[in-house]
TORDOFI-166915 format. One record per residue (C-alpha): x, y, z. Coordinates in steps of 0.25 Angstrom, whole numbers, padded with zeros to 4 digits, always signed. Example, Ala and Ser with C-alpha at 12.3 -4.5 7.8 and 13.67 -1.06 7.14 Angstrom:
<atoms>
+0049-0018+0031;+0055-0004+0029;
</atoms>
This chain:
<atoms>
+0275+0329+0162;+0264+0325+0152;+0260+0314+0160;+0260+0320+0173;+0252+0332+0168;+0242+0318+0161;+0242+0313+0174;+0238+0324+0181;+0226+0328+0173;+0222+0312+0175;+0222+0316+0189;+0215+0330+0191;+0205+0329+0180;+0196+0321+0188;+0198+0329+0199;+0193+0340+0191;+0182+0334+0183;+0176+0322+0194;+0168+0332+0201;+0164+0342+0192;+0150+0343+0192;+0148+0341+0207;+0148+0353+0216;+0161+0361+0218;+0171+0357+0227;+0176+0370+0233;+0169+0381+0240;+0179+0394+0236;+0180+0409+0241;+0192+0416+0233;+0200+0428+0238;+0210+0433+0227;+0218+0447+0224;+0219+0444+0210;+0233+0439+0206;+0236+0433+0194;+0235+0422+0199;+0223+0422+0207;+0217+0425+0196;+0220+0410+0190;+0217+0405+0203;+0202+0411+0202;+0202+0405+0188;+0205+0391+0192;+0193+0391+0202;+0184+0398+0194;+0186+0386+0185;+0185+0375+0193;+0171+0370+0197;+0176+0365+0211;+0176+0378+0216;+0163+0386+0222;+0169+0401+0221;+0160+0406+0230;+0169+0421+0230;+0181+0429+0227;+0187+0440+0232;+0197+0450+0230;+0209+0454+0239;+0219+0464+0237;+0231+0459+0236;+0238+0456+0220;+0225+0465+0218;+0218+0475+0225;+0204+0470+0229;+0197+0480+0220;+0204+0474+0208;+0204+0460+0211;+0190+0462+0215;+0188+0467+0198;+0196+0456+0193;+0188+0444+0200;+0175+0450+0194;+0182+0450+0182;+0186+0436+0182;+0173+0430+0188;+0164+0438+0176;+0174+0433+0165;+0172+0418+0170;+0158+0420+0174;+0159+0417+0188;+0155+0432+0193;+0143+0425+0204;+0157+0422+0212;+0155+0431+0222;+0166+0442+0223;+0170+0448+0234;+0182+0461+0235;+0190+0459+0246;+0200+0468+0253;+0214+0473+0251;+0227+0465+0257;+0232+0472+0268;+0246+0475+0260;+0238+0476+0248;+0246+0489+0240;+0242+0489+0226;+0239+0480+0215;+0249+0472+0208;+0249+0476+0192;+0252+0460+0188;+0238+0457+0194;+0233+0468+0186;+0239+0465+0174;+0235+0451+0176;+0219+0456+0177;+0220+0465+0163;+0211+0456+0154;+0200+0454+0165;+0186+0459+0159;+0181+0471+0169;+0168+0467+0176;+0161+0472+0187;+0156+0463+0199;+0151+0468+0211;+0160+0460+0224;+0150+0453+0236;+0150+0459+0250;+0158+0448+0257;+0159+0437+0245;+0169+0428+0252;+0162+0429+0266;+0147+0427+0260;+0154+0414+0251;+0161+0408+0263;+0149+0409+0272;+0138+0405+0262;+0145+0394+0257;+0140+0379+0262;+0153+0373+0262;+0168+0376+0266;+0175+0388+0257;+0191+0388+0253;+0194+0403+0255;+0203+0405+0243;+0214+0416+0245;+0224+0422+0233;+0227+0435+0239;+0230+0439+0254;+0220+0434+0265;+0215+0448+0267;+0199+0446+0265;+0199+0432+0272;+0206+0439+0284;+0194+0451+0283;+0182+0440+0281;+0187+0430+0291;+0188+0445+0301;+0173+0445+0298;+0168+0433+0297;+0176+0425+0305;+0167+0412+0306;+0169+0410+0289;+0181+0403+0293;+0172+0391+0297;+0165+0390+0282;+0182+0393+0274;+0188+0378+0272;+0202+0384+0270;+0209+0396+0265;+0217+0394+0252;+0228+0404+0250;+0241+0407+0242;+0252+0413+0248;+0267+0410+0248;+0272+0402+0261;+0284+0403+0269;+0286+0392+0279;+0271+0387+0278;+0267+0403+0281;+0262+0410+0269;+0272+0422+0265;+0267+0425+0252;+0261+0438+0244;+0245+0435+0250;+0251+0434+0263;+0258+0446+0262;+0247+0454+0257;+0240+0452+0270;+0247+0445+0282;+0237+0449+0293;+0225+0442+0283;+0234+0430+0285;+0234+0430+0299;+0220+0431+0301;+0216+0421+0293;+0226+0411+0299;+0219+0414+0312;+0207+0412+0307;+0209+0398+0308;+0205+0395+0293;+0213+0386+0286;+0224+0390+0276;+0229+0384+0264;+0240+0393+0261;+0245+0387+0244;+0260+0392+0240;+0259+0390+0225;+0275+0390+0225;+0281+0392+0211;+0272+0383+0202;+0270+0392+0188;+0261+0390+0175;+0266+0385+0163;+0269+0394+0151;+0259+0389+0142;+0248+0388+0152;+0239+0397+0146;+0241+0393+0131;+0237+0379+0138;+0224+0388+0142;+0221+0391+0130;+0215+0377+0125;+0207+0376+0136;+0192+0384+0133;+0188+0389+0146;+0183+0401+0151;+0194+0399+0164;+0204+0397+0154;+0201+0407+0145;+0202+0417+0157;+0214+0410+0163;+0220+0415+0149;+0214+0429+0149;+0219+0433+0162;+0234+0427+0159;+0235+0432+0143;+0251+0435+0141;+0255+0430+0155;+0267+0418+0152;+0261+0409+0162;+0277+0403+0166;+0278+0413+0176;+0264+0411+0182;+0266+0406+0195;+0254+0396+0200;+0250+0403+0214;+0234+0406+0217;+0231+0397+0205;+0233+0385+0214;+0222+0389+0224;+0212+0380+0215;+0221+0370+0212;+0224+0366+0227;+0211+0367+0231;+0207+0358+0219;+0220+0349+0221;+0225+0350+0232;+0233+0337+0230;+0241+0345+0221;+0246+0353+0235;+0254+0353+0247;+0249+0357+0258;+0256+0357+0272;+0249+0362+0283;+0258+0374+0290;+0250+0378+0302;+0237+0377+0307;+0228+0378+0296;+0235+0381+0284;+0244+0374+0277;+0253+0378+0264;+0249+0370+0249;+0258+0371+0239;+0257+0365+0226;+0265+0351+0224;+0274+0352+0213;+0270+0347+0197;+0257+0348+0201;+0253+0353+0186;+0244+0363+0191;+0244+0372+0176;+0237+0357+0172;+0227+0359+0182;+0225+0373+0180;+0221+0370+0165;+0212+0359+0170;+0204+0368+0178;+0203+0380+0167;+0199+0370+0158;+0187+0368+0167;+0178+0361+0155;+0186+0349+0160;+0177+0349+0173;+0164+0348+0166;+0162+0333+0166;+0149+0327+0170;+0145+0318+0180;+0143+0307+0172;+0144+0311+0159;+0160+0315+0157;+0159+0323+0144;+0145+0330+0138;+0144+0328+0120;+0150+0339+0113;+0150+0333+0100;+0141+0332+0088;+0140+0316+0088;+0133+0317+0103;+0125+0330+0102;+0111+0336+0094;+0113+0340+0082;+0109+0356+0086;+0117+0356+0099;+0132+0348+0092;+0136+0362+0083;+0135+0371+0095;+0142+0363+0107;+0156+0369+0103;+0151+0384+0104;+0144+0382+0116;+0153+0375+0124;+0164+0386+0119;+0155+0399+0123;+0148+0392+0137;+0159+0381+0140;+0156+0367+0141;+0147+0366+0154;+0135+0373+0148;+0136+0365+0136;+0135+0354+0146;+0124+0360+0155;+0116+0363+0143;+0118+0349+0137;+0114+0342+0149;+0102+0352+0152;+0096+0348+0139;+0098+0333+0142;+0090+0335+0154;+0079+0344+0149;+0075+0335+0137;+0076+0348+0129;+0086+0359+0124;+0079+0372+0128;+0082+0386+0131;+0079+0386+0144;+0085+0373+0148;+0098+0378+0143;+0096+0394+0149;+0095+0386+0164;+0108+0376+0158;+0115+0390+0157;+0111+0397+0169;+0113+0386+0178;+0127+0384+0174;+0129+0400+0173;+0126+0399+0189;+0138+0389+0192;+0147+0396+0184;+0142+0412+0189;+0143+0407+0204;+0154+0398+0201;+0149+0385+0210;+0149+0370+0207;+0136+0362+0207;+0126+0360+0219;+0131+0373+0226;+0120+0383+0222;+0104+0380+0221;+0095+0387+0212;+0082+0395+0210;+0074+0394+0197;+0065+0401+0193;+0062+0395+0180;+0049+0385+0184;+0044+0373+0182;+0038+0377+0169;+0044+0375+0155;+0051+0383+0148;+0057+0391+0157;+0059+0379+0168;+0067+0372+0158;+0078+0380+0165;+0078+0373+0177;+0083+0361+0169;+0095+0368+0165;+0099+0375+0178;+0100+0362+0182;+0109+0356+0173;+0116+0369+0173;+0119+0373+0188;+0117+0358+0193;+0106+0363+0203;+0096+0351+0200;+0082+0346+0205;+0089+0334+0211;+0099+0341+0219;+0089+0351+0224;+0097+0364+0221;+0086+0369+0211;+0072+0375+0215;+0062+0380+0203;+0051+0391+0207;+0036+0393+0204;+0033+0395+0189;+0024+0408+0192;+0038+0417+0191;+0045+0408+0182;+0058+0414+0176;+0072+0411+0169;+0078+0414+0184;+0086+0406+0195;+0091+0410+0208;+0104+0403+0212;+0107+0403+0227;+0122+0398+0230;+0131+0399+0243;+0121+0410+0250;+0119+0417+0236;+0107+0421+0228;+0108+0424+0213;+0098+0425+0202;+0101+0421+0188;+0091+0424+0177;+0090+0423+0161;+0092+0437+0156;+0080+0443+0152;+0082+0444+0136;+0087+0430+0136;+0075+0425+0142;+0063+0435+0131;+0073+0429+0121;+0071+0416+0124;+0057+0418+0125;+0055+0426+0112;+0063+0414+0106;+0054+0403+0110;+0042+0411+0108;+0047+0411+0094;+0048+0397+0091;+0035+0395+0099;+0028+0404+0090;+0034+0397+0077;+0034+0382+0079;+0024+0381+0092;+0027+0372+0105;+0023+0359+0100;+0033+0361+0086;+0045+0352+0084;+0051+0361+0077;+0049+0373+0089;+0057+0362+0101;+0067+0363+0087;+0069+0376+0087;+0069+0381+0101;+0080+0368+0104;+0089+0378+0093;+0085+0389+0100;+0090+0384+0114;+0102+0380+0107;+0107+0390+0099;+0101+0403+0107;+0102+0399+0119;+0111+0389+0123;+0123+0394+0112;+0117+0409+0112;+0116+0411+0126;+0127+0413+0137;+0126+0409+0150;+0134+0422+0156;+0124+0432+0146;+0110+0426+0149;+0109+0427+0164;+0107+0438+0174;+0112+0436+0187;+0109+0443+0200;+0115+0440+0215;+0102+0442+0223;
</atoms>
């Protein structure tokens, strides 16, 4: 058993890690009522980097719309992935109440407040460059509804992915009996259906206390959300979503009429081993070139090797990095340098996209200091010079300000106010003590960048965001 799990870790770990900083693999839309095990489904995508999740949506079917709705706010807040738009859909047509286990399941969530888009799933589909997996955990009820509306989106949805029990290659399970008639129509539309019967495939008992040496904020939530549940009668159902679309080697897939088919996971395929590695997303964050960035004293300044502990424990390891590199780059470590580092990264992470999908507007100028943040949204959101996906305007109106266009969207991310008179009032300070062309000020305001700004500040406090 020890060797073949050995074996295949040998075998996904490059899969996982070889394209990790390219841009992501999967264009997704996610349509969930909110089942338990839904709910671990979302987490697995939300950690992997391979996916754009371009929007979710409720349907009533464990839950009611209303709730499920409440409950994917909640979730996307608590991992910081709240630009994923979110939609509310509609209510099954069997759909009767909600079921208490779902709710139960839902009792630790924090209570947050998020406004859903008008049409989240149909503006996603359409804006979106490139194919989009339509990914279904509940009935089909809203595909049926948008594909009534919209009937030429069919042309921009590579395939529906879907869970539901199967009879004789025809689905037959809970989802279809929520809403037979969405079934139908979405057969008729012609789009393509992957219809994945998890069979009887459980969770290990000690799967979460396996969880709890792993550091991550999927993890973490993973852990939350499950507290006091014993995992050996947790049956692997929506959780396989991501793994197919990740491995689908690990599948069967037999085709049962025209276009769909029925998958089905192959036996011993270890997936509790490859849901750790996904949760455990630190293990995607290699570089290009360079597989591993210094953590140690040995390999780092003197100012910067007593804190790399704390801030890779309160900002994870990729802003570490991010930070690292962007100093590397701009000869200098800087307050403004390492704000940009942080709102670039914040970006990816809000809007939960890979690299090379969005293009950004700063507003920080070509004049130092404030341009110095060009440097580190480069680094941090990977929209560079070379590639063409940054522009910098005029100095005359110069501010700590970007505007992020991605998939037909518009935001604006700016430094919060008190942040930026603080810094000011901080260098200010310094100038006024040691003067520009002191040793001792560059000294001091490198401590400064460090220790207030870079360990003192986080990423989800410092920002004000706005969908324009």
């Amino acid at each position: 058993m020890i060797i073949c799990l050995l074996l295949l870790l040998f075998i996904i770990m490059p899969v996982i890690s070889a394209d990790a900083h390219q841009r992501a693999k999967y264009n997704v839309v996610i349509d969930t009522d909110c089942g338990g095990d839904d709910f671990r489904a979302l987490t697995y995508f939300m950690a992997s980097r391979d996916f754009n999740i371009n929007a979710v949506q409720s349907v009533g079917g464990v839950l009611d719309a209303e709730t499920s709705t409440q409950c994917l706010a909640s979730l996307l807040c608590e991992l910081h992935h709240e630009g994923i738009m979110l939609g509310k859909g509609i209510n099954a047509k069997s759909y009767k109440k909600n079921c208490q286990q779902a709710v139960d399941f839902w009792r630790n969530r924090m209570v947050v407040s998020m406004n859903p888009h008008v049409d989240a799933v149909s503006k996603a589909i359409s804006s979106s460059g490139k194919p989009t997996i339509y990914v279904a955990m509940g009935p089909l009820t809203n595909l049926a509804e948008l594909i009534g509306k919209h009937p030429d989106i069919t042309s921009k949805v590579s395939y529906v992915l879907w869970t539901s029990r199967t009879i004789d290659g025809r689905p037959n399970g809970y989802n279809y009996q929520m809403d037979k008639p969405a079934y139908e129509k979405v057969v008729a539309s012609g789009l393509k259906i992957k219809v994945l019967d998890a069979g009887e495939i459980f969770y290990p008992d000690d799967f979460l206390s396996l969880l709890s040496e792993i550091s991550t904020p999927y993890a973490r939530i993973f852990t939350k959300y499950n507290e006091g549940q014993a995992f050996s009668s947790v049956r692997f159902c929506d959780d396989l979503l991501p793994f197919y679309v990740l491995y689908p080697e690990l599948f069967n897939e037999i085709a049962t009429e025209k276009n769909m088919s029925v998958v089905t996971p192959k036996p011993n395929s270890y997936f509790d081993v490859i849901a750790t590695r996904i949760l455990n997303s630190t293990e995607t964050e290699k570089g290009v070139i360079i597989t591993s960035f210094p953590q140690n004293s040995s390999m780092l300044s003197a100012d910067v090797a007593p804190i790399v502990e704390q801030i890779i424990q309160k900002y994870g390891y990729m802003e570490y990095k991010l930070v690292l590199i962007t100093s590397e780059m701009h000869s200098h470590l800087g307050i403004y340098s390492i704000i940009g580092a942080k709102m670039g990264f914040r970006v990816l992470e809000y809007l939960h996209v890979g690299l090379d999908e969005l293009s950004i507007v700063s507003n920080a100028g070509t004049e130092p200091p404030l341009s110095c943040l060009n440097d580190g949204l480069q680094i941090g959101a990977g929209t560079t010079l070379g590639y063409g996906s940054i522009e910098v305007m005029a100095d005359a109106d110069a501010s700590l300000s970007i505007i992020v266009n991605y998939n037909g969207r518009r935001l604006f991310f700016k430094l919060k106010d008190d942040v930026r008179r603080e810094i000011s009032t901080d260098v200010m300070a310094l100038v006024r003590k040691y003067g520009l062309e002191s040793d001792v000020y560059w000294s001091e305001l490198r401590s400064l960048a460090i220790e207030k700004y870079w360990v003192g500040k986080s990423r989800f406090e410092i920002f004000d965001i706005e969908e324009q």
